[in-house]
Backbone bond lengths (Angstrom), bond angles and torsions (degrees), N, CA, C in turn:
res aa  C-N    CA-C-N  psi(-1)  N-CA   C-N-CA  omega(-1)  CA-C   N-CA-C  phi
1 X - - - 1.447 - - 1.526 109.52 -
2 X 1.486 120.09 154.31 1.371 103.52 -161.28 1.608 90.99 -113.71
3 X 1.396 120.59 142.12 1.588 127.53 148.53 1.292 137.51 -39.66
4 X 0.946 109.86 -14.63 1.858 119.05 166.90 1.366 104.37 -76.34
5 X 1.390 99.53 148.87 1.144 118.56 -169.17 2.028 101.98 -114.85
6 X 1.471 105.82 94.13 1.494 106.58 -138.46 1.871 87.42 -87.34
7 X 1.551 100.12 147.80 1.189 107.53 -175.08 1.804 111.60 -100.87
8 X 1.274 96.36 171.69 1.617 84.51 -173.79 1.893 103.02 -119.76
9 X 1.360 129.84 124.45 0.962 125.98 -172.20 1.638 115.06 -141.20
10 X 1.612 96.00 126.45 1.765 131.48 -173.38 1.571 111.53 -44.42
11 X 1.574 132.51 61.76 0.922 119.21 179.40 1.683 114.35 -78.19
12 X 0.819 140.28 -2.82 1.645 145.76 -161.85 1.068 87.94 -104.19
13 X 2.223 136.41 67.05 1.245 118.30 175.38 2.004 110.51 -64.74
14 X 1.338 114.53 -14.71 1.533 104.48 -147.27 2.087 88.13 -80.07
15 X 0.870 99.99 -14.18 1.394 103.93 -173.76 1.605 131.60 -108.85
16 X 1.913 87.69 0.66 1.888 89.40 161.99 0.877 131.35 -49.53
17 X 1.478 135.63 142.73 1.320 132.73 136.21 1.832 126.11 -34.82
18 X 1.145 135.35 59.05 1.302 143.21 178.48 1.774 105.36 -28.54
19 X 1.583 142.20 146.62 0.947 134.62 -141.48 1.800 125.33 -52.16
20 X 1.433 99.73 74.34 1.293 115.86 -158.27 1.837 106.76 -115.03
21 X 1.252 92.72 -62.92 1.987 122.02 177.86 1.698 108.65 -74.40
22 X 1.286 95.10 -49.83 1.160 116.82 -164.71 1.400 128.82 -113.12
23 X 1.619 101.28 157.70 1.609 97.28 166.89 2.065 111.93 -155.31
24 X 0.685 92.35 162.34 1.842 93.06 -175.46 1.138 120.12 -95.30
25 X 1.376 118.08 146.06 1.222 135.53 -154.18 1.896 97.63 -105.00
26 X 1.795 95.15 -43.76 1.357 96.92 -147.81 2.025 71.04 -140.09
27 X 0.957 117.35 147.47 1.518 132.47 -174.58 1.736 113.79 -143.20
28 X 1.508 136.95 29.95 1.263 134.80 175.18 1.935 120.05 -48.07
29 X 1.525 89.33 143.10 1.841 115.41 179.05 1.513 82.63 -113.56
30 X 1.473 118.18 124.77 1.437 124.62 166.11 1.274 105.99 -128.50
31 X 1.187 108.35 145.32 1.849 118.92 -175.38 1.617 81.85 -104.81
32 X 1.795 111.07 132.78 1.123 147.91 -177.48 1.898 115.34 -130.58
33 X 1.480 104.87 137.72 1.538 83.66 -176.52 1.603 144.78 -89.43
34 X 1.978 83.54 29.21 1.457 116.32 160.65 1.628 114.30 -95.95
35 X 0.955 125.03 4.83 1.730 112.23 -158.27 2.130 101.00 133.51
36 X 1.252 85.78 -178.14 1.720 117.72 175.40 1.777 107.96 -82.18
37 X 0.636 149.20 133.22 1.181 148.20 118.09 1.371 153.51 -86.09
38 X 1.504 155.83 142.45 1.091 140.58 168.85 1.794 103.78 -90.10
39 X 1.477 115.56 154.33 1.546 116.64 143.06 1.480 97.29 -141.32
40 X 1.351 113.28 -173.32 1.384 115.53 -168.78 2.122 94.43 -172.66
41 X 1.632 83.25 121.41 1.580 88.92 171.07 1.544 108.98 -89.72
42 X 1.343 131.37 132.96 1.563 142.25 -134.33 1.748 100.32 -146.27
43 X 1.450 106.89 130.32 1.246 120.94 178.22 1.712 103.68 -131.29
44 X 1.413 104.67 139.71 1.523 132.13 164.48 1.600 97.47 -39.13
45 X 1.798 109.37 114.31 1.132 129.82 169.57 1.767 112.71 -114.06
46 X 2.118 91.34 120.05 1.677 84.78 -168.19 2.066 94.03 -106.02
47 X 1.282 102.06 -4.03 1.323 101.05 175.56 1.346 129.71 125.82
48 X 1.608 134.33 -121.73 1.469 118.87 169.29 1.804 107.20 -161.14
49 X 1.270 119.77 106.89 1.264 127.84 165.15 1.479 115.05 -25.67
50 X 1.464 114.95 90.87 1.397 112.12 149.23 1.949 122.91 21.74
51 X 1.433 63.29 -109.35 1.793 97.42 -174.52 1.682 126.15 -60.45
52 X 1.518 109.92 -17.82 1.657 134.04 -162.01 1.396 78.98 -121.07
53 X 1.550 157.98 -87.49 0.752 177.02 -77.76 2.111 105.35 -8.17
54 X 1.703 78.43 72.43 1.633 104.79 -171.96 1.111 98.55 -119.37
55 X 1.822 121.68 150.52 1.515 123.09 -146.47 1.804 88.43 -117.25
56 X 1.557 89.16 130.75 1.414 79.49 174.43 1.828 111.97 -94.31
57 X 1.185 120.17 116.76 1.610 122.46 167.60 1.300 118.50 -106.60
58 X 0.734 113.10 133.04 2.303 113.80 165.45 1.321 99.80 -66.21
59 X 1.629 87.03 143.06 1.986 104.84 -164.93 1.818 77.76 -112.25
60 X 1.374 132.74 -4.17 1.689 110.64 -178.97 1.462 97.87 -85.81
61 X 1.443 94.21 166.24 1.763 102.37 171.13 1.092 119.27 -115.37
62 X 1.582 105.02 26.75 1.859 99.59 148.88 1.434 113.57 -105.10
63 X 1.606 112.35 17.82 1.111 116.15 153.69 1.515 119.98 -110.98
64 X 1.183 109.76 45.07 1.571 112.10 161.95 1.213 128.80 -137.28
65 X 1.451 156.92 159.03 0.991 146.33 163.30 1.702 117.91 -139.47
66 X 1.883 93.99 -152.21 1.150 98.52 -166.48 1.005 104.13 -127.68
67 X 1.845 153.26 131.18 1.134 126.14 -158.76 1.652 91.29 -144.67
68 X 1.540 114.12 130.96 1.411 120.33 -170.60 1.244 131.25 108.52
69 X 1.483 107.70 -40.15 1.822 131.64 168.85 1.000 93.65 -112.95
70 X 1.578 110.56 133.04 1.291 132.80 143.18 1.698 131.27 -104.60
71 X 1.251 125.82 131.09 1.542 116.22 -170.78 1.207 115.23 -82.33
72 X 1.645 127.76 119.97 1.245 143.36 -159.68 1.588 110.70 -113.83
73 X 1.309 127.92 121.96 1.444 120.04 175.83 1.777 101.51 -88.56
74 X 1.273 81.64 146.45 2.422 90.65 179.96 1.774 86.01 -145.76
75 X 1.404 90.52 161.35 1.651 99.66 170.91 1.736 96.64 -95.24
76 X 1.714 89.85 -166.79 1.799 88.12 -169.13 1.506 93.32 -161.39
77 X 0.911 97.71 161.13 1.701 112.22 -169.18 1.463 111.04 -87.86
78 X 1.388 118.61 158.87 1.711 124.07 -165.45 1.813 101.46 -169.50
79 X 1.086 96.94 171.98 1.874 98.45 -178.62 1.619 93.78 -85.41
80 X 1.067 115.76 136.44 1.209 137.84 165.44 1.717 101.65 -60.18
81 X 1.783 133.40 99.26 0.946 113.88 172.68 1.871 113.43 -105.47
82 X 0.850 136.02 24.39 1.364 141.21 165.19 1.752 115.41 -64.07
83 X 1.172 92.82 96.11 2.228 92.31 -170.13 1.720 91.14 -66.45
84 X 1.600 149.93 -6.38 0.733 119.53 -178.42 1.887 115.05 -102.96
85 X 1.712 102.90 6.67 1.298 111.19 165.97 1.428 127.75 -62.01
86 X 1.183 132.80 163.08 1.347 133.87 168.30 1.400 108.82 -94.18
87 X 1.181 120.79 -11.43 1.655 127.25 171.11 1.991 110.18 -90.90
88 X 1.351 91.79 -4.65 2.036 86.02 -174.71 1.139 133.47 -48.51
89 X 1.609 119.44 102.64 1.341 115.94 -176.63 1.503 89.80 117.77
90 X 1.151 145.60 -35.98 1.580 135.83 -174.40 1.116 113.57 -106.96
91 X 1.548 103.90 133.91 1.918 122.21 -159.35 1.466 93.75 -49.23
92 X 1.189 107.74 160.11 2.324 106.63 178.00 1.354 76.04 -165.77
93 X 1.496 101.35 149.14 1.538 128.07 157.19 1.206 121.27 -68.99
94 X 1.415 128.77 135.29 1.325 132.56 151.59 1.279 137.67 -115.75
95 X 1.009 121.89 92.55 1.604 123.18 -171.08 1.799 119.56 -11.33
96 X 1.083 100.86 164.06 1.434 106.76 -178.98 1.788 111.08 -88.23
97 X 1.279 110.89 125.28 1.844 99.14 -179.87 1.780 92.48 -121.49
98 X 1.735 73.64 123.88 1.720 104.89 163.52 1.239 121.52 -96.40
99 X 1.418 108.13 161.75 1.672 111.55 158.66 1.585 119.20 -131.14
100 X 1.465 114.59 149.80 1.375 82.56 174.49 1.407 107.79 -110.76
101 X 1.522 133.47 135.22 1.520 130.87 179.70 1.535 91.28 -90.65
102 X 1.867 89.33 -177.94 1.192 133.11 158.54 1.330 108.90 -113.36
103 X 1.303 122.86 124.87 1.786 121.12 148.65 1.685 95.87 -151.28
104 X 1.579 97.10 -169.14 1.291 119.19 -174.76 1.077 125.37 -58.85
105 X 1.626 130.50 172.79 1.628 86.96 164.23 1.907 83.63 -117.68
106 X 1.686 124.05 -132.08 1.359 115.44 174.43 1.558 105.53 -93.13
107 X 1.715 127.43 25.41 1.166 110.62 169.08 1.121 94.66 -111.92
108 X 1.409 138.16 -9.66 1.618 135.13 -149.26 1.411 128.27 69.45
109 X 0.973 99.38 37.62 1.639 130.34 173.44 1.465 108.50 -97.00
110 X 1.657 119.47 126.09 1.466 118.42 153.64 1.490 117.83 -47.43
111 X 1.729 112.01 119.57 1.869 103.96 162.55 1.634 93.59 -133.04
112 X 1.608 93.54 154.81 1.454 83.17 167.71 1.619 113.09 -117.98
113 X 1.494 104.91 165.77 1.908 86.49 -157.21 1.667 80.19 -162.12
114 X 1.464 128.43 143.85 1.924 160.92 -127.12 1.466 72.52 -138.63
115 X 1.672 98.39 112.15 1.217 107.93 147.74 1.911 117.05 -123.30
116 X 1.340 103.89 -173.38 1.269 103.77 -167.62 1.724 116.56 -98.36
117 X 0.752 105.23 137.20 1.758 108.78 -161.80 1.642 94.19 -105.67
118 X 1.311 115.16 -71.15 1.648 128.13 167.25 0.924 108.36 -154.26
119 X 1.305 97.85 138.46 1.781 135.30 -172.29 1.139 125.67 166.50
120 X 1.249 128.26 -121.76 1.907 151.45 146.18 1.381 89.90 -152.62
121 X 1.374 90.17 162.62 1.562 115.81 150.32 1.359 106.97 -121.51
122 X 1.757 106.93 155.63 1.173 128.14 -151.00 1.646 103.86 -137.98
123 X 1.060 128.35 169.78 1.734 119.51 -176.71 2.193 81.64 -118.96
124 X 1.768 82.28 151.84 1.981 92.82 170.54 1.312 94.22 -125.61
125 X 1.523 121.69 121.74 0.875 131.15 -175.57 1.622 112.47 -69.38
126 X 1.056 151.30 167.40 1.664 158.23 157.19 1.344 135.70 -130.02
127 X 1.043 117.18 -8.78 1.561 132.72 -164.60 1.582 114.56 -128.27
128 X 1.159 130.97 49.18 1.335 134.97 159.11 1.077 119.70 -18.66
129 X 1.556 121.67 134.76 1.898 121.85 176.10 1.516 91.18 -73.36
130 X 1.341 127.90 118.49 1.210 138.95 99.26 1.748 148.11 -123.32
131 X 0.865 128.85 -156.35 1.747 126.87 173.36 1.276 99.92 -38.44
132 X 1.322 127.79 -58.31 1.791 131.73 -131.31 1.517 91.30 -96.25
133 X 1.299 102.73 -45.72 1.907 102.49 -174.57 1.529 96.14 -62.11
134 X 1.538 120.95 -61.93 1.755 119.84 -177.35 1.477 100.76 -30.68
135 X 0.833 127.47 -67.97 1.539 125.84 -157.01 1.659 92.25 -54.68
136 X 1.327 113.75 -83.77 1.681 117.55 -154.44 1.681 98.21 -50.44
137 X 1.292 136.04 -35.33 1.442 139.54 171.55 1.659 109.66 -50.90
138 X 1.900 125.50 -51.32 1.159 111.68 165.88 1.414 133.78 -77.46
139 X 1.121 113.43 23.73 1.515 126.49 -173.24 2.050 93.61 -95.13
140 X 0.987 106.25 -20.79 1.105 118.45 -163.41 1.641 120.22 -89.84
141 X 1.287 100.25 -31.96 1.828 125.72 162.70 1.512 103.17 -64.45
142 X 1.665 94.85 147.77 1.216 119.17 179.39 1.414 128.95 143.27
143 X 0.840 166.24 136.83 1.523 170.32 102.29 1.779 96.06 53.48
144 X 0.934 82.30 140.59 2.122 101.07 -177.16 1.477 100.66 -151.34
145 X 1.165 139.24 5.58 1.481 164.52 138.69 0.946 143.97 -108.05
146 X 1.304 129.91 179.99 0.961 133.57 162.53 1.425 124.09 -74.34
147 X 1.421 115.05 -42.77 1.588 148.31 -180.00 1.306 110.23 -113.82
148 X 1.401 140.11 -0.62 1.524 161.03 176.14 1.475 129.76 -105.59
149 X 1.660 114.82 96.28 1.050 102.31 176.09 1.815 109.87 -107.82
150 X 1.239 114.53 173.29 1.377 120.11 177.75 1.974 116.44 -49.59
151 X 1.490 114.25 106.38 1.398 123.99 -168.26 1.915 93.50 -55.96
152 X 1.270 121.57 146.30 1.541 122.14 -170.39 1.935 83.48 -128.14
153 X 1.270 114.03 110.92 1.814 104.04 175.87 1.519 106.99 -129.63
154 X 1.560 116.39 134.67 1.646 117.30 161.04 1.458 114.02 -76.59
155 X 1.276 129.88 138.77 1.184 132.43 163.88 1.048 133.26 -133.44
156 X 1.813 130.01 116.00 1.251 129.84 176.49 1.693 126.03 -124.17
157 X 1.158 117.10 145.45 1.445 128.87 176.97 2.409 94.44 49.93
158 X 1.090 120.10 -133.04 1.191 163.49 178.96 1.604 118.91 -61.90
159 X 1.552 111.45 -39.64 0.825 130.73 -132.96 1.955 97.94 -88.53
160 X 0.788 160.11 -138.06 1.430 141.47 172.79 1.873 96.21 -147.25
161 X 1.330 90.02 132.56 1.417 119.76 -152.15 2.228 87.59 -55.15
162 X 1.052 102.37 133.61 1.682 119.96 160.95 1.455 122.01 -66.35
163 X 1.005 153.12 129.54 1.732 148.63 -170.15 1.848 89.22 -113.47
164 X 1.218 124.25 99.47 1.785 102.51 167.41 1.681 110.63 -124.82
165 X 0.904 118.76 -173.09 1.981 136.11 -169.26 1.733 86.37 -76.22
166 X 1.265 94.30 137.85 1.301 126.91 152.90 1.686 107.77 -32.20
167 X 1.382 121.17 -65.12 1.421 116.77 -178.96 1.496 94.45 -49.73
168 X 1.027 139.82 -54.50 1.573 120.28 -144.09 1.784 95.54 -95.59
169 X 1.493 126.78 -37.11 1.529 110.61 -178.86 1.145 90.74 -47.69
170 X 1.555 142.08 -74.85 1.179 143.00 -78.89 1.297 83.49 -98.58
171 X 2.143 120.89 -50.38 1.026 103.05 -158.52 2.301 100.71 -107.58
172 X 1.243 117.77 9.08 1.413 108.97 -148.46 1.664 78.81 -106.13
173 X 1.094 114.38 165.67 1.457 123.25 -178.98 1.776 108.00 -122.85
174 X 1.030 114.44 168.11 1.872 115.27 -137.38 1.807 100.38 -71.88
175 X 2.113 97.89 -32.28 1.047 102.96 -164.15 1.702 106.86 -73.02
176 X 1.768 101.22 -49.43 1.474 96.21 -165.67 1.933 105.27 -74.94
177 X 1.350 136.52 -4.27 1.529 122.63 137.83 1.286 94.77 -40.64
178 X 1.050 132.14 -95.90 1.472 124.54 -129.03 1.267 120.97 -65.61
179 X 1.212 114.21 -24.63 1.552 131.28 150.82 1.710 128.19 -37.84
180 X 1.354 95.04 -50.43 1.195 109.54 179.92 1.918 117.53 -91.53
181 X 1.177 96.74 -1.53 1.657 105.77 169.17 1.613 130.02 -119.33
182 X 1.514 93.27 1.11 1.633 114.62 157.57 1.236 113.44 -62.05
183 X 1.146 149.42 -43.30 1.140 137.06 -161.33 1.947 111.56 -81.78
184 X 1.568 88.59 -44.16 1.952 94.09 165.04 1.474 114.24 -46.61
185 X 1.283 106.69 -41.81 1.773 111.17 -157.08 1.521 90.95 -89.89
186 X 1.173 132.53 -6.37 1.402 123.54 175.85 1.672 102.53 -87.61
187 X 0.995 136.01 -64.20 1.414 165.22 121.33 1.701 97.77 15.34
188 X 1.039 121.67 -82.82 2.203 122.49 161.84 1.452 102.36 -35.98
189 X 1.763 116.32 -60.98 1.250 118.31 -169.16 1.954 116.56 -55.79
190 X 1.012 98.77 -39.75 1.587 105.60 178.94 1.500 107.90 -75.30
191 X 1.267 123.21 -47.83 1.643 126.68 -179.55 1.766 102.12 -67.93
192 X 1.265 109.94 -34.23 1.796 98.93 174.89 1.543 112.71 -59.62
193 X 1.328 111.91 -48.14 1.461 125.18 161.04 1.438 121.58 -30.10
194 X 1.401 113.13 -50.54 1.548 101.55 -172.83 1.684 120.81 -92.89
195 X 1.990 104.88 1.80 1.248 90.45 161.33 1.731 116.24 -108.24
């Protein structure tokens, strides 16, 4: 049985339920060095009590996912150490080796599910920032609590993910935030300095 704690992720975008099933927990804009993207980690939405006006969400995690990234196995490069190669000593690719098991899943059900033997895994992005994605992405915002609304975060390279207002995800793009919050963090950075 494997130790990962395997996630479940929405590749069939043309056939989601758009904010219908679902709703988001976690909603990220990541600058990629193709473009912007959205993904959004997504939990089973049953709706809102009347009278309590208490949110009903699924607390299992085969009711949650991943929507936008998908996890992709690739091989990866290494020094060729075989002295009887003609490549010895120069980086070479090696494909990615999978397997596919059988185990449980969290009901105790047989599934079978490709894991990674050697390689990396890598995320494939799906959801490009534009008009059409914005829309079906805010369908998805909203309250998942009582005291909980949908987290809105920019994310680039390394750098530790930003949490900001709806006005500015919705309409500011990852680069010109960060642009525009360089000058504060220079400004903290110099005043941390002088004590």
């Amino acid at each position: 049985m494997s130790m990962k704690i395997h996630q479940r992720y929405i590749t069939d975008i043309d056939n989601f339920t758009w904010g219908e099933d679902w709703r988001a927990t976690r909603i990220i804009k990541e600058k990629r060095t193709n473009g912007e993207y959205y993904f959004a980690n997504i939990i089973r939405y049953y709706g809102e009590k009347e009278d309590t006006h208490d949110y009903d969400i699924s607390e299992s995690l085969a009711d949650s996912a991943w929507l936008g990234r998908n996890e992709k196995f690739v091989g990866k490069r290494a020094h060729d150490r075989d002295p009887e190669s003609k490549t010895f000593g120069k980086r070479i690719y090696s494909e990615a080796i999978t397997e596919i098991i059988t185990e449980p899943n969290s009901r105790g059900k047989p599934v079978e599910r490709e894991i990674l033997i050697e390689g990396k895994t890598i995320y494939e992005y799906t959801l490009p920032v534009n008009e059409e994605n914005t829309k079906k992405l805010k369908t998805l915002q909203g309250a998942i609590a009582l005291s909980q609304e949908t987290q809105l975060l920019f994310m680039y390279g390394i750098k530790p993910p930003h949490a900001v207002t709806p006005e500015i995800f919705w309409t500011t793009s990852v680069s010109d935030y960060l642009q525009s919050i360089e000058p504060i963090r220079r400004e903290i950075k110099k005043n941390v300095k002088k004590v």
